[in-house]
C-alpha positions in Angstrom: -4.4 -29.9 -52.6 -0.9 -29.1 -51.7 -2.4 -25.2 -50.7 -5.1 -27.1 -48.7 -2.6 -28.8 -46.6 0.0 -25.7 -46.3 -3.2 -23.1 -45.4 -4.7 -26.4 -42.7 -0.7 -26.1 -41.6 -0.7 -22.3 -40.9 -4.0 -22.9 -38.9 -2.8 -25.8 -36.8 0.1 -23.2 -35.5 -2.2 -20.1 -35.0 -4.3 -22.0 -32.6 -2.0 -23.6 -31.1 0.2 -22.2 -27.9 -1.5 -19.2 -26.9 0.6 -16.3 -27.8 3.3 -18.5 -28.9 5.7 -17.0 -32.0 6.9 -18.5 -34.6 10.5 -17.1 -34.7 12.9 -18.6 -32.1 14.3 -16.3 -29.4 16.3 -19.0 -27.8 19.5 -16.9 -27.4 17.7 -13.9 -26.2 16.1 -15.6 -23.4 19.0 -18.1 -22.4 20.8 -14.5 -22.3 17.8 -12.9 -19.8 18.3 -16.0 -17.8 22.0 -15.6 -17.4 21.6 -12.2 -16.4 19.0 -13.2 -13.8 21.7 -16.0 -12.4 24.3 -13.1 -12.2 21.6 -10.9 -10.5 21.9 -13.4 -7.6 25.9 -12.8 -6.9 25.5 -9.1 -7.1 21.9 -8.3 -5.2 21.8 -6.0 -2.4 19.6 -6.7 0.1 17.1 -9.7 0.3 17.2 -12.3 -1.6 14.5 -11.7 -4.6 11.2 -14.2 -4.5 10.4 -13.0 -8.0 13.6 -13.1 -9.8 13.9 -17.0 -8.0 10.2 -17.6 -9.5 11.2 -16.6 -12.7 14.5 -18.7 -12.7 12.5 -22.0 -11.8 9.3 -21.4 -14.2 12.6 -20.8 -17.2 13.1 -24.0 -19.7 16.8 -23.3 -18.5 18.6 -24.3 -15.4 21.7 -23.8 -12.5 19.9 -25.7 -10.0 23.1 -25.8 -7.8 22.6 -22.0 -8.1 18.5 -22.1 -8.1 19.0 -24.3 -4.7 21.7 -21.3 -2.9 19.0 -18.5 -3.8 16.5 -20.8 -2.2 18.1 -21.4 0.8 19.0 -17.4 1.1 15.0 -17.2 0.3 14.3 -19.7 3.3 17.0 -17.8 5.6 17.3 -13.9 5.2 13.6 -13.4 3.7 11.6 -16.0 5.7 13.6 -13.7 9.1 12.5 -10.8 7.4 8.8 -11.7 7.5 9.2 -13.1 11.0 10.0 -9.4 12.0 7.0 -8.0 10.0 5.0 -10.7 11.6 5.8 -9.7 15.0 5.6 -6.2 14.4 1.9 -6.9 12.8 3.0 -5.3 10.1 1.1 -6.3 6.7 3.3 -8.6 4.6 0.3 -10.0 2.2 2.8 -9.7 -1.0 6.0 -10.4 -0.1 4.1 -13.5 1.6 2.4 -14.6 -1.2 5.5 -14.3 -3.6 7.7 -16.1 -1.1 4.5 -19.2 -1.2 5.3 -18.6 -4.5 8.8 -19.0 -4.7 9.1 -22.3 -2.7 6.2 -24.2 -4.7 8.1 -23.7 -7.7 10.6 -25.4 -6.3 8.2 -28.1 -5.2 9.0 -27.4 -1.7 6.7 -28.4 0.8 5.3 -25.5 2.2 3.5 -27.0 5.4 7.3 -27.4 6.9 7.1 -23.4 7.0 5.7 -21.8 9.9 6.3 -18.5 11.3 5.7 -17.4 14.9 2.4 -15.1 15.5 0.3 -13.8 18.2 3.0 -16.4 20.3 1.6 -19.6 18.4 3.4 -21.3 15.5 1.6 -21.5 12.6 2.3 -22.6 8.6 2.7 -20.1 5.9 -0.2 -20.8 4.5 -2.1 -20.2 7.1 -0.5 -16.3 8.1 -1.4 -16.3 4.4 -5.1 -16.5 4.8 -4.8 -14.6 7.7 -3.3 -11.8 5.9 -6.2 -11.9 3.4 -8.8 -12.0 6.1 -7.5 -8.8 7.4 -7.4 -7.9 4.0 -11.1 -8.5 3.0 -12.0 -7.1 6.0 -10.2 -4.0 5.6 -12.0 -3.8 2.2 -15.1 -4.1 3.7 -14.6 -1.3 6.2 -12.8 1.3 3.9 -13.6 -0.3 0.6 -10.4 -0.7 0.0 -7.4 -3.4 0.8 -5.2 -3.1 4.1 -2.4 -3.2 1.7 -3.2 -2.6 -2.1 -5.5 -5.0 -4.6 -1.8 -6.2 -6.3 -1.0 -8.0 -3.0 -4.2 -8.9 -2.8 -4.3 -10.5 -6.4 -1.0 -11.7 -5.3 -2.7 -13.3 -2.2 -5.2 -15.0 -4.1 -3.2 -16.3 -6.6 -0.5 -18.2 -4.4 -3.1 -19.9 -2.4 -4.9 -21.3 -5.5 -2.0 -22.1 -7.0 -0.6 -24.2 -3.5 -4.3 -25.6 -3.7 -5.9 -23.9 -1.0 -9.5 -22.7 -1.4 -10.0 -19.3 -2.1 -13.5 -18.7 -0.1 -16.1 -17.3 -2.2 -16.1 -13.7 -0.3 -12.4 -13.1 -1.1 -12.6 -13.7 -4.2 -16.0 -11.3 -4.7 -13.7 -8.9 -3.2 -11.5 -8.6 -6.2 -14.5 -9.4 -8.4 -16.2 -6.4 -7.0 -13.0 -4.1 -7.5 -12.9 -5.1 -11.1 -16.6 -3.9 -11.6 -16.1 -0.6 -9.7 -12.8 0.1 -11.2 -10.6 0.2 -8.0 -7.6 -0.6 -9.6 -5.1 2.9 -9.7 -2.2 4.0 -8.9 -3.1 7.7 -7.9 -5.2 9.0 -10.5 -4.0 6.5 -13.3 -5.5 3.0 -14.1 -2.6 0.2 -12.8 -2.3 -2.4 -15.7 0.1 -4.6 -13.0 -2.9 -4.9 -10.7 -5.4 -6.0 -13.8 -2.8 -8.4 -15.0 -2.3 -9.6 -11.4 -5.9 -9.9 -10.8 -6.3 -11.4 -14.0 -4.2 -14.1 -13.3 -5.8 -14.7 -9.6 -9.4 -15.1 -11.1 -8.5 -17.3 -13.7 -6.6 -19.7 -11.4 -10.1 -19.1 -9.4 -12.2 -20.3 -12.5 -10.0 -23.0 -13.2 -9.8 -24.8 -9.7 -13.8 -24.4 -9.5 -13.5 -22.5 -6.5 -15.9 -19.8 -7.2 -19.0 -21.8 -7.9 -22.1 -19.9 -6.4 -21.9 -17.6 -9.2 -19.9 -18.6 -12.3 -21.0 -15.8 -14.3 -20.1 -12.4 -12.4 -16.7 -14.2 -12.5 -16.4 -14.5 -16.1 -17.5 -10.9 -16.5 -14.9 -10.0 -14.0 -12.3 -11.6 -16.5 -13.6 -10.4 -19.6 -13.3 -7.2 -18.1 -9.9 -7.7 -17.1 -8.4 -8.8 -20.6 -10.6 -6.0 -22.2 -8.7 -3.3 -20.1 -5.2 -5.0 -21.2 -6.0 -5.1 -24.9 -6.8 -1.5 -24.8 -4.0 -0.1 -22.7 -1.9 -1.6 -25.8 -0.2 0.8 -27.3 0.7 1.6 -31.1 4.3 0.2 -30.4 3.1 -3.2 -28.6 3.6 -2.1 -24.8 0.6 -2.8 -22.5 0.7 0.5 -20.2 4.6 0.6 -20.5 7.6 -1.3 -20.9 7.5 -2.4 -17.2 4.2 -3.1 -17.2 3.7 -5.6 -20.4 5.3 -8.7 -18.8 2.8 -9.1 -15.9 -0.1 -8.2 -18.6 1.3 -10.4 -21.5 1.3 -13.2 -18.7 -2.0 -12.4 -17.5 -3.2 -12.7 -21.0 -1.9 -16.2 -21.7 -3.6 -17.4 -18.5 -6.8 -16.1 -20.0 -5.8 -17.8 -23.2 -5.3 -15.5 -25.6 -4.0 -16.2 -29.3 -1.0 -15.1 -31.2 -2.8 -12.0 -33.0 -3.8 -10.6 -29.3 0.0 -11.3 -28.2 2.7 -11.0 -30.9 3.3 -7.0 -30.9 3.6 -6.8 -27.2 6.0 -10.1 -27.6 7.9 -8.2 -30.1 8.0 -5.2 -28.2 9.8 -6.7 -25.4 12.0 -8.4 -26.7 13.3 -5.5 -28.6 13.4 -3.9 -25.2 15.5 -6.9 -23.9 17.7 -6.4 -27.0 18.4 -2.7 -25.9 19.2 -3.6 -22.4 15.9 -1.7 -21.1 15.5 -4.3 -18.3 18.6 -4.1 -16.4 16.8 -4.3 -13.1 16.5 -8.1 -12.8 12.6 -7.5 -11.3 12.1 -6.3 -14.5 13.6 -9.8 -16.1 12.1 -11.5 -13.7 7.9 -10.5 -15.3 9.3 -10.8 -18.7 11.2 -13.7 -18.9 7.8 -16.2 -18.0 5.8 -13.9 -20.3 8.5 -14.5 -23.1 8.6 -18.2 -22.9 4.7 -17.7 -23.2 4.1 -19.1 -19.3 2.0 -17.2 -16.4 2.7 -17.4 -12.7 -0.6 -20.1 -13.5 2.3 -22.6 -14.2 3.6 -22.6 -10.5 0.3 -24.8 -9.7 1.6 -27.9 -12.1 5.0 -27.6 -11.8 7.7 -30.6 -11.6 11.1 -30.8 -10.5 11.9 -33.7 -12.5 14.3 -34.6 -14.7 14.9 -30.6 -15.0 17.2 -29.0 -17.5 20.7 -28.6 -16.0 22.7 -26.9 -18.8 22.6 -23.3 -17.9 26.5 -22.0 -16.9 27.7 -18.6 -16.5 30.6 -18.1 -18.5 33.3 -15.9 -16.5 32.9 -12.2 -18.0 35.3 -9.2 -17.9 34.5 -7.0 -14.8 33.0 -3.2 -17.2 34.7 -0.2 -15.9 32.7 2.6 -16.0 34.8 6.1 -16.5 32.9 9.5 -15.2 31.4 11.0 -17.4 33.1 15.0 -18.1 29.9 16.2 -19.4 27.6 17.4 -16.5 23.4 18.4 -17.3 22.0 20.5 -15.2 18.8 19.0 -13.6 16.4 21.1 -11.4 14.4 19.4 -8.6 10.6 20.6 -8.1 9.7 19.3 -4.6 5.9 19.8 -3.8 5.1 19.1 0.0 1.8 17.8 0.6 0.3 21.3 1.7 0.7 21.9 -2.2 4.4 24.1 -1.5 7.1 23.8 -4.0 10.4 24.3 -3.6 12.9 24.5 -6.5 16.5 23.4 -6.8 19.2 23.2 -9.2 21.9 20.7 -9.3 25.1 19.7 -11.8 24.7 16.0 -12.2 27.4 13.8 -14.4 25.5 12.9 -17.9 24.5 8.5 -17.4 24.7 9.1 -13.3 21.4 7.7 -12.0 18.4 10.2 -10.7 19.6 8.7 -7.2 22.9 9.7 -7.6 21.9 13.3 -9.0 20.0 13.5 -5.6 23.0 12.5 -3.2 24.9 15.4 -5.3 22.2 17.7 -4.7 21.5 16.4 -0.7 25.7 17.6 -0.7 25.4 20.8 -1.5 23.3 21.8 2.2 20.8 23.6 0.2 18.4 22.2 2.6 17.4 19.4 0.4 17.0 16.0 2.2 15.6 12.6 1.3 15.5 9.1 2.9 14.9 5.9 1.1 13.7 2.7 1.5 14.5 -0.5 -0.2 11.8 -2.6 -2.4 11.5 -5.7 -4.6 12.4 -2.8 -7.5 15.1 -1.4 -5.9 15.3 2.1 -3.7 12.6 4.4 -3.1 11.8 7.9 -1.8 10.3 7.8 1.5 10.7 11.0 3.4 12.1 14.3 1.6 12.9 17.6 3.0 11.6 15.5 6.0 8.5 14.9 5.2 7.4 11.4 4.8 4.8 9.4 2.0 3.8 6.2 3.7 2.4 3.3 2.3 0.2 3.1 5.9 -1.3 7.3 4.7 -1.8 6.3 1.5 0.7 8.3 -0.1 4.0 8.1 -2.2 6.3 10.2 -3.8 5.3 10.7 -7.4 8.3 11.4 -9.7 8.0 13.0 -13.0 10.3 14.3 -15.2 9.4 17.3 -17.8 5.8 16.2 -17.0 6.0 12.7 -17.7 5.6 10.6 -15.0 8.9 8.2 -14.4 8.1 4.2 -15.3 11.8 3.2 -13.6 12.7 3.8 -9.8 15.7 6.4 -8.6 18.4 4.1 -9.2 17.6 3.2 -12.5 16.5 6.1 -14.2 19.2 7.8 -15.9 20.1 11.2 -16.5 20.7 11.9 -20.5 19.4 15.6 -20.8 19.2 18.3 -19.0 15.6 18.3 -16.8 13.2 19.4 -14.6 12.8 16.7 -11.8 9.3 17.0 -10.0 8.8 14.8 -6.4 5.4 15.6 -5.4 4.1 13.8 -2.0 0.8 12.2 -3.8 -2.0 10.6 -2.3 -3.1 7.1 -4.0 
């Protein structure tokens, strides 16, 4: 009898929380979270919508803090938009994570409007502007004005805020899924499936797509299929930047502990190793961790919340050059297939950026601009020749052959490398 009860026990727990684990992590995450709060007195730039989205969907809490951000959110961002806005410049993402963003606070989002085409107009309703251009766009050129992860993105903040997501936007993305659209150059994007994932589930779940139920559910079975088999041997879904978007896509489609744990595991040894410094990269793997989805943004209260979490004063970390320099060439290959080799002396630990400023220095004739992103820096012109997002292009870095998972400012140079920055068509 006793083994009856212990073996009905071990069942009660496996189907329980999707993806939950059994060992508590408490510290660990509590620790992700604190870094994220620091992450807000040391950001350049704009104010993050993701890192605030992951702050508010954490069991842990500053909300004196949590209510600043918001505040710089509903300031600097919001102007930031405007400017997009009134450029007509397409803003579908950082849109739909700002929606995001302020219904996780439980903020009411019809008090937002922004000014367009010299009428005022709520958020909400640029949104499904945005993704009208959008879905036309993909009707013209089969493809989205921006890219199918704003899209997903688009989708998933107005089901989540309760708006209707018409039937022909969301056979948009169901289409896309069938014909395999979603890539990032010539390799399959597990961000945009775990994106798109979570969009069409929050879809299926409000009832919206009705008129045919089933191309839906194929659509999502598709989706989770695709996840489960970019897994690799060590638990990562695609990579180690990739696997908290598709562990959170997975437990909105309600997968179980077996289809979860390794990738669980895997980042939170990541975590341990201080792999996600960049707090965009916290900011995906602290929901998945806490086995939550962006889903949760659609139910959640701001009631009697958990106010515990302080920041405990620490010692400013002086970093010392380093005396050791690696020797790092830089392959750049123009669009028109013409490469152009350089060599540069970079301080072992300095960032790729950094090794590139060193090697802009020398008047070698090697030049680069950069942008900023949610992620941090990016390439946007080099040797002045520019890879826009508008053409379709972007400058693909690879080092040694491998292509780089991390952006210029966080990838660090270790060994002594070959650097390629090819201008790459998506």
């Amino acid at each position: 009898m006793l083994s009856l009860v212990i073996i009905a026990s071990l069942l009660a727990l496996a189907s329980g929380k999707p993806c939950d684990t059994e060992v508590s992590n408490s510290e660990l995450y509590l620790s992700l979270n604190k870094n994220l709060l620091r992450s807000l007195e040391t950001q350049e730039g704009l104010p993050n919508p993701s890192v605030h989205l992951a702050l508010r969907l954490s069991n842990y809490h500053n909300l004196a803090k949590e209510s600043e951000h918001l505040n710089r959110l509903k300031n600097n961002l919001h102007n930031d938009i405007q400017s997009s806005l009134s450029n007509s410049q397409p803003v579908t993402g950082l849109l739909a994570l700002y929606t995001l963003a302020l219904k996780s606070s439980c903020y009411d989002l019809n008090t937002i409007t922004f000014t367009g085409s010299e009428k005022n107009e709520t958020l909400l309703t640029h949104l499904k502007m945005q993704m009208e251009d959008e879905k036309q766009h993909i009707a013209f050129s089969h493809r989205p004005l921006t890219n199918y992860y704003q899209y997903s993105l688009g989708v998933l903040a107005l089901c989540t805020s309760g708006i209707k997501v018409n039937n022909h936007v969301s056979s948009k993305l169901i289409k896309a899924v069938e014909l395999e659209h979603f890539k990032h150059g010539d390799t399959e994007s597990i961000d945009i499936y775990a994106m798109a994932g979570m969009a069409l589930q929050c879809v299926k779940d409000a009832g919206f797509h009705v008129q045919n139920a089933a191309e839906l559910d194929t659509a999502l079975s598709k989706i989770k299929q695709k996840l489960l088999a970019a897994r690799r041997a060590d638990g990562h879904i695609g990579n180690e930047f990739s696997t908290g978007l598709a562990v959170q896509a997975l437990i909105a489609m309600g997968s179980q502990v077996a289809e979860c744990a390794a990738s669980m595991e895997a980042m939170r040894t990541d975590a341990r190793s201080n792999t996600y410094h960049n707090p965009m990269g916290i900011s995906q793997i602290l929901p998945a961790l806490q086995q939550k989805s962006y889903l949760a943004v659609k139910s959640k209260g701001c009631l009697n919340e958990d106010d515990t979490l302080v920041l405990e004063p620490i010692d400013p970390v002086v970093v010392l050059p380093s005396e050791s320099t690696l020797t790092v060439m830089v392959d750049v290959v123009a669009s028109s297939g013409a490469a152009v080799v350089y060599s540069v002396d970079a301080p072992k630990g300095s960032s790729l950026l950094e090794a590139l400023e060193l090697l802009k220095g020398k008047n070698v004739g090697f030049t680069f601009e950069k942008e900023s992103s949610l992620w941090g820096p990016f390439l946007s012109a080099v040797n002045g020749e520019q890879a826009r997002q508008s053409d379709r292009r972007y400058w693909h870095l690879s080092s040694d052959g491998t292509a780089l998972s991390q952006g210029v400012n966080d990838f660090k140079i270790e060994v002594a490398q070959k650097i390629t920055i090819k201008n790459t068509s998506h």
